[in-house]
N, C-alpha and C positions, 0 to 999 in steps of 0.2 A: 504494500500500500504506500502510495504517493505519500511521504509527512514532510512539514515545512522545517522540522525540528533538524536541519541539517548540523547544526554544533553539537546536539544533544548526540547523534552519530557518529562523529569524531571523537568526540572527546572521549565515546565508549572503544574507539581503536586506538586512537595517536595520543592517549592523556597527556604524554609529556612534550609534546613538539608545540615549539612556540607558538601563537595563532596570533596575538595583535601585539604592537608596540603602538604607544599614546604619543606622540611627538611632543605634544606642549610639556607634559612629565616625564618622560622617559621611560613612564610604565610601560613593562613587559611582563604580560598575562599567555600561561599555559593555554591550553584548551580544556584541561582539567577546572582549572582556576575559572574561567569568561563562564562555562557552563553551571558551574557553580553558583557564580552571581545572579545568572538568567533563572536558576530555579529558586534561588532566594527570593529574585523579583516575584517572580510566579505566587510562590507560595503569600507573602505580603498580601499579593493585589486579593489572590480569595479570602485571606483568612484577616487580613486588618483592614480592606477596603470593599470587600464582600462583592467583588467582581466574577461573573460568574460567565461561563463559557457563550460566547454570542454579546455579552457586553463590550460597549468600544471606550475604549481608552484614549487621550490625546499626549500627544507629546511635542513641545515646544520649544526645542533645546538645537545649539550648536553640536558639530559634531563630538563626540565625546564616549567615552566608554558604558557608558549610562545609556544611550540610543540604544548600542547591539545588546546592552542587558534586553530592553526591553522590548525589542523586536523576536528574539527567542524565548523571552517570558511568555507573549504571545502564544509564540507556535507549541510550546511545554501548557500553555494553561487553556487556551482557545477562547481567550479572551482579543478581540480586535484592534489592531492597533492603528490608531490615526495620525501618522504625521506632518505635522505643521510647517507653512514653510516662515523659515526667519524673516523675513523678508515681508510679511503679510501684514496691511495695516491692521489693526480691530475689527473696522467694518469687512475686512475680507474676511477673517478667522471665525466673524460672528456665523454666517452663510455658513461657513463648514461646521462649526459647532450644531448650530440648529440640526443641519444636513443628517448629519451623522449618529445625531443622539448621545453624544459622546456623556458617560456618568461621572468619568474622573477627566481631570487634565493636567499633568505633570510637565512642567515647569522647570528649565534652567537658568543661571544670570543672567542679566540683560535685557530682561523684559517686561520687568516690572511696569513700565510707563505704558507701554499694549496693554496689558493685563487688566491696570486700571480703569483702562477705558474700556477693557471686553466686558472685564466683573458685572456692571450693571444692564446687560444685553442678554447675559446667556442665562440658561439652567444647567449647569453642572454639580453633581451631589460631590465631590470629592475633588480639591486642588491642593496636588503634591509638589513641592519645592523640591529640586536634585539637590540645591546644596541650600545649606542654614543661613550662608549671608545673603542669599538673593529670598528670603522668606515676605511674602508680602502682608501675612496675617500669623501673630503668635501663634495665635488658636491652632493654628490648619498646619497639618503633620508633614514633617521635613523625611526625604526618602530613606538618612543615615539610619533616623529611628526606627523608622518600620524595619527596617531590614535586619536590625541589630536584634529584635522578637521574633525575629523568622528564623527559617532552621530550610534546609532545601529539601524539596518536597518530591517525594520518592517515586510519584505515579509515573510511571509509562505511557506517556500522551499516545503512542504508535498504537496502544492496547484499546484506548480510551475511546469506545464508539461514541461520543457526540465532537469526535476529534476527526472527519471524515476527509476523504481527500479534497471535496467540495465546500469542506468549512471555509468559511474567508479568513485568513490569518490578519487582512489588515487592507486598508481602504488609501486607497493613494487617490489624493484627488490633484488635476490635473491645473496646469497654470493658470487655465482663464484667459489666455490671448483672444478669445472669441467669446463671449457671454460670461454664464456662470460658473465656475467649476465644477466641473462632476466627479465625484467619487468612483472609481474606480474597483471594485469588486476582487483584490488578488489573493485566491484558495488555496491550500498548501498543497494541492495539486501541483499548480503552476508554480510556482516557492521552488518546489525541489526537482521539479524537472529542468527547468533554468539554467540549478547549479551542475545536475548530472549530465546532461548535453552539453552546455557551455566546455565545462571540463573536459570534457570526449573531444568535440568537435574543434576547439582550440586547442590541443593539448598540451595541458595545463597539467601542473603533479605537483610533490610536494615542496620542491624546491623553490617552487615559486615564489616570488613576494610584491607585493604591490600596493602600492600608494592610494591611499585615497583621499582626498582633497575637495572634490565637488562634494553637495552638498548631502545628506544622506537621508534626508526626508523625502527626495526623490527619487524616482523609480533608479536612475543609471547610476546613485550610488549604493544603494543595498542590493540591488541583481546583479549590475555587470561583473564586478570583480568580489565583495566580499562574501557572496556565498559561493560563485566556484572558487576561489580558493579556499574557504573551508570547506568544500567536500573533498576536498583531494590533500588536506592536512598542509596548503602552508600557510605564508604570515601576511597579512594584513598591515599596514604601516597608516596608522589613522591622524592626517593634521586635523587641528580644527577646522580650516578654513585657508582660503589663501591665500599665500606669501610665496611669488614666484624664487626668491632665493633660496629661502627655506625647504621648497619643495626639491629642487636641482640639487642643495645639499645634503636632502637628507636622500635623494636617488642613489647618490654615491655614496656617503656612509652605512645606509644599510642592505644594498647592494641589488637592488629591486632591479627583477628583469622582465617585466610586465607592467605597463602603466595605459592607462584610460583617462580622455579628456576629453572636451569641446572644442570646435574649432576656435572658439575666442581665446580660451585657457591657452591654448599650443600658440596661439599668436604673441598672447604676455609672455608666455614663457620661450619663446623663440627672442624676445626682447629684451630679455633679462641678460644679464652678465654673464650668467651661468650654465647657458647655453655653448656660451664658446668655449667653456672653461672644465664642465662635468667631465671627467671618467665615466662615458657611459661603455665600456667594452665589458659588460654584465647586462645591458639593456636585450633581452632577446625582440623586443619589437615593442611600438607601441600603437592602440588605438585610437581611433576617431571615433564620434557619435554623436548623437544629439542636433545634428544642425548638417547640410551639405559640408562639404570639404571643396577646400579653394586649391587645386592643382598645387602653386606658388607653395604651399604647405607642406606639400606630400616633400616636392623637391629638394626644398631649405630642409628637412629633417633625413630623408636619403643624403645630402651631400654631409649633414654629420656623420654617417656611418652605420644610421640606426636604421631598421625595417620601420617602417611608417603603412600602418592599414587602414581601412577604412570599414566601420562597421554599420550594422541599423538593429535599430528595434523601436517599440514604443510602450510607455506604459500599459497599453490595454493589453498586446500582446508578447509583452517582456521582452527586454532593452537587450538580448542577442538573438539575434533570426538567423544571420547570414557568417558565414565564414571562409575564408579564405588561408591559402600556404603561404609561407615567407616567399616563396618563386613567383607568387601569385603578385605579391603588392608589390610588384615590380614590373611584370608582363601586365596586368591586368589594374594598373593603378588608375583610382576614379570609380573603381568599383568596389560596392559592397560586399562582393565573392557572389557565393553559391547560398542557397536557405539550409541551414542544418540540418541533421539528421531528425526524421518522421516530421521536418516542416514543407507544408504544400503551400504552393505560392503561386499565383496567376497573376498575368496581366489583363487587364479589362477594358477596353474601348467602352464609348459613352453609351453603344445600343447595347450591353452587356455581355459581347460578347468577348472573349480572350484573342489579343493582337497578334500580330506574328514578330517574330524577333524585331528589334530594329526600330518598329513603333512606340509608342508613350503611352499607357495604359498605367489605369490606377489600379495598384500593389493590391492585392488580397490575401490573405493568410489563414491557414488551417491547421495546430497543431493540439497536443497537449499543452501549449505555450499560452495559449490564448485563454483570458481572462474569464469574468462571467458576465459583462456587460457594466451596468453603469448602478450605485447605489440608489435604489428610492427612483429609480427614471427609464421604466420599462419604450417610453418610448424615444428614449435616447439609445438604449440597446438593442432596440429591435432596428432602427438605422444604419447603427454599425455592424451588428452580428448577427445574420442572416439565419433562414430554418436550417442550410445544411451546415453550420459552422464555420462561415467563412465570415474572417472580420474585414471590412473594407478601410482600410487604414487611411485615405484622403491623400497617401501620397502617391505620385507619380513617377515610373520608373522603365525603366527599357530592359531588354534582356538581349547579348548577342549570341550568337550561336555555337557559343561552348557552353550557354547557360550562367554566365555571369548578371548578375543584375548592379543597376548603374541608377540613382535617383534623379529624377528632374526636377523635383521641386514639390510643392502643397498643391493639391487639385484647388483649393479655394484660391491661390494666388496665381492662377493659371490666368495667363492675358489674353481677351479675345480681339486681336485688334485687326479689325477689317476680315472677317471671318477665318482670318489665322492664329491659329495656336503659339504664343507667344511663353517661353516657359522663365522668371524671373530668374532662377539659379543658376542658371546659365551667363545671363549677363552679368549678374554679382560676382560669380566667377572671375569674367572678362577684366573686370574693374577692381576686381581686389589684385590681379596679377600688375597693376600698374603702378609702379615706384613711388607714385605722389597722393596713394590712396592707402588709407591705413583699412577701412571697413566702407561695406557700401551695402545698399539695400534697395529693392527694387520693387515699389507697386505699382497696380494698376486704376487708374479714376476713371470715370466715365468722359464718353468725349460725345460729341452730336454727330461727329461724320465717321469717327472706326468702331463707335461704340466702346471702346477703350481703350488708351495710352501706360504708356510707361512712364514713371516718373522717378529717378534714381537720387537716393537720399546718399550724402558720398561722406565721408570722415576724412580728411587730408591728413596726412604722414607731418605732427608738428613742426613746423619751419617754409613746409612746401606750401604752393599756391596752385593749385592746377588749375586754368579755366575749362569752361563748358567746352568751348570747342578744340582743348586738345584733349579732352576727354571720349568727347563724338570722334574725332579722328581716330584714337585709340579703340574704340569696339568696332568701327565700321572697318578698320583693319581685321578685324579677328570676323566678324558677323555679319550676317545680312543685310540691309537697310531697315529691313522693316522692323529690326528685332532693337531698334537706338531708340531712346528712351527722348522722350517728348521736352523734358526738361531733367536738368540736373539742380538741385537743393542742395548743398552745404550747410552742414549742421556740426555741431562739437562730439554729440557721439547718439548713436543709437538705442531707443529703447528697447531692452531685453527681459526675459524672464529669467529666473536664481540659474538656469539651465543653460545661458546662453542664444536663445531662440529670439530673434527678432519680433517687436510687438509691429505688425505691420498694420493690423487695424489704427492703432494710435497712430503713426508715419502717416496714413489715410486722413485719419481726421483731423493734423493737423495743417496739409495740406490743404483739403480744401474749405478751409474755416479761415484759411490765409487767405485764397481767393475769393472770398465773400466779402472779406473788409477792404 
């Protein structure tokens, strides 16, 4: 049986192989020791907070050792776990609070001044403090306590039938770049198949060690890397948060040979000092995710030495789909790879039917991967995930004819201009590869005579000045006429979500609220 309890597994083969180091403390935790803490959590949440299997729990904390306590506390108790993103005002937390029904909400430093202003909004029966100095009421129990009357709690979740493979271990709700956030439904089905394929299909063993650094409330920092490497016993290197140097130095100190990023994060850190300077000859490759990948990228990280690949996935059907060989992100670089093992993948044209190699059809997917739809929002699940199982993912992608697949972009940021298919990741592409552009973004407005325009939001490289038209010179070099963007905006930087992902709705409206005035 499918269980999300993937530490709880390890820790019963490998007790004594290291599993995480804490950056900010230097702590270094067994897999004995981490599994330990997670059933101390466990046992607390039922027995001092009377959380019971199907209840959801919130958590609103930087990354820290306390997150993975409570993320396998979870999967050992079947209680639901809700993670919050740092980043959310009140009024955003409050919508998921309601959302979710959450009974408790556990609480790290730094957030007291949110809190204040969620406190008289929500209904929550239980508000736990991680640590004693960030306590925002005497009264209301600090986590050290509760755990120090716990004892770890002996049940065998794997044994425990209200613990099924279909339970939800925990509700990931989604950035919100388009409406309201929907919670995400992810069942310790999908939990541990993730870790067990990811493993397989990349492979990944014990030797491994890998950094994490994005943030862990979202989906691509608890799937991508920290539960395949704990299913295959090795170590996890957890920063808080980040610090392009910190990260480059601690790459080399503790000798990580797998690392996962954003294409924004690879950009800071290709800009950092530490880029030129690491010892990466222990790096066996790193990946991409979360957002297209800018060619310019791939190159600057091969001319270090290093494998540079490019991956996909998405919260609804877990942040790795596709994989590729080290030969591969070389011969086939721009591409996502192949769909993993028992993942089925189709290209879709708009009449529904699947395209032939070479065309641009939107991605579908069919695995044990794929989630259970959408929390409280049957007709938000019944849009994405169809009667036979297939999730329609919104993104757009080609496939050539060794089976490699290659993204074009968001079906919703798809440009129709003059009844041609206009795809924006493609020109951001064109326009990130140019010397005097640091970041660039591309929508589409409505227009009266193509029906819609491009209009490219550009970030200059500090010092540089590029005009409009050696910009247009630059892609009608590389692209077609039709695909140059109507106008070019200069701005200081782009709005993103904690994940890297450009808010192009916003870019949209503030566009055309410019042209109204």
């Amino acid at each position: 049986m499918l269980h999300g309890d993937v530490l709880g597994e390890r820790a019963r083969l490998t007790p004594d192989r290291l599993a995480l180091v804490y950056v900010p403390t230097g702590e270094r935790l067994r897999y004995r020791d981490l599994d330990a803490r997670a059933l101390r959590l466990a046992h607390a949440w039922r027995e001092r907070l009377g959380l019971a299997a199907g209840d959801r729990v919130g958590l609103l904390a930087h990354n820290c050792p306390e997150f993975i306590d409570a993320f396998f506390a979870a999967a050992k108790s079947g209680v639901i776990l809700v993670p919050l993103s740092t980043r959310a005002t009140a009024a955003e937390l409050e919508g998921i609070v309601a959302d979710s029904g959450m009974k408790a909400l556990l609480y790290g430093p730094g957030f007291l001044p949110t809190l204040a202003e969620l406190r008289p909004r929500v209904r929550v029966d239980q508000w736990v403090a991680l640590d004693a100095s960030s306590v925002a009421d005497p009264l209301e129990p600090v986590l050290g306590a509760l755990l120090d009357e716990a004892t770890p709690w002996p049940l065998d979740p794997a044994t425990d039938q209200a613990i099924g493979p279909e339970h939800p271990l925990c509700l990931l709700y989604t950035s919100g770049t388009t409406g309201r956030p929907k919670g995400v439904v992810v069942p310790h089905r999908m939990v541990a198949w993730n870790a067990y394929n990811t493993a397989v299909c990349w492979g990944l063993d014990q030797d491994d060690v890998s950094p994490i650094f994005t943030p862990l409330y979202h989906a691509g920092g608890l799937g991508a890397f920290l539960l395949p490497i704990f299913a295959v016993g090795g170590t996890i290197v957890l920063h808080r948060g980040f610090d392009a140097e910190e990260i480059w130095t601690t790459i080399e100190r503790e000798r990580c040979t797998v690392v996962l990023a954003v294409p924004t994060i690879y950009k800071l850190l290709m800009d950092a000092p530490g880029f030129r300077t690491a010892n990466l000859g222990h790096v066996k490759w790193l990946i991409s995710g979360g957002a297209p990948l800018p060619r310019h990228l791939i190159d600057a990280y091969q001319a270090r030495g290093v494998v540079f690949k490019q991956g996909y996935g998405l919260t609804e059907v877990g942040v790795n789909c596709f994989s590729m060989t080290v030969e591969e992100s070389v011969t086939k670089a721009g591409s996502i790879g192949k769909p993993l093992m028992f993942t089925r993948a189709r290209l879709v044209g708009e009449d529904g039917r699947d395209v032939p190699d070479g065309e641009v059809g939107e991605l579908w997917l069919r695995g044990p991967h794929v989630s259970r739809g959408y929390w409280n929002n049957p007709e938000a699940t019944a849009a994405a995930l169809d009667a036979e199982g297939w999730f329609h993912t919104g993104d757009l992608a080609t496939r050539d004819g060794d089976g490699f697949y290659a993204i074009a972009g968001r079906k919703k940021d798809m440009i129709i201009s003059g009844g041609v298919n206009v795809y924006p990741a493609e020109i951001e592409a064109v326009l990130a590869a140019n010397p005097d552009v640091a970041d660039a973004a591309v929508v589409g407005i409505p227009d009266d005579t193509w029906g819609e325009v491009g209009i490219a939001f550009v970030v200059a490289v500090p010092g540089r000045r590029p005009s409009p038209e050696s910009l247009s010179q630059h892609v009608l070099s590389r692209l077609a006429k039709y695909k140059l963007p109507r106008a070019f905006v200069f701005v200081d930087a782009l709005p993103r979500t904690p994940y890297g992902k450009v808010v192009k709705d916003e870019l949209r409206r503030r566009y055309l609220e410019d042209q109204e005035t």
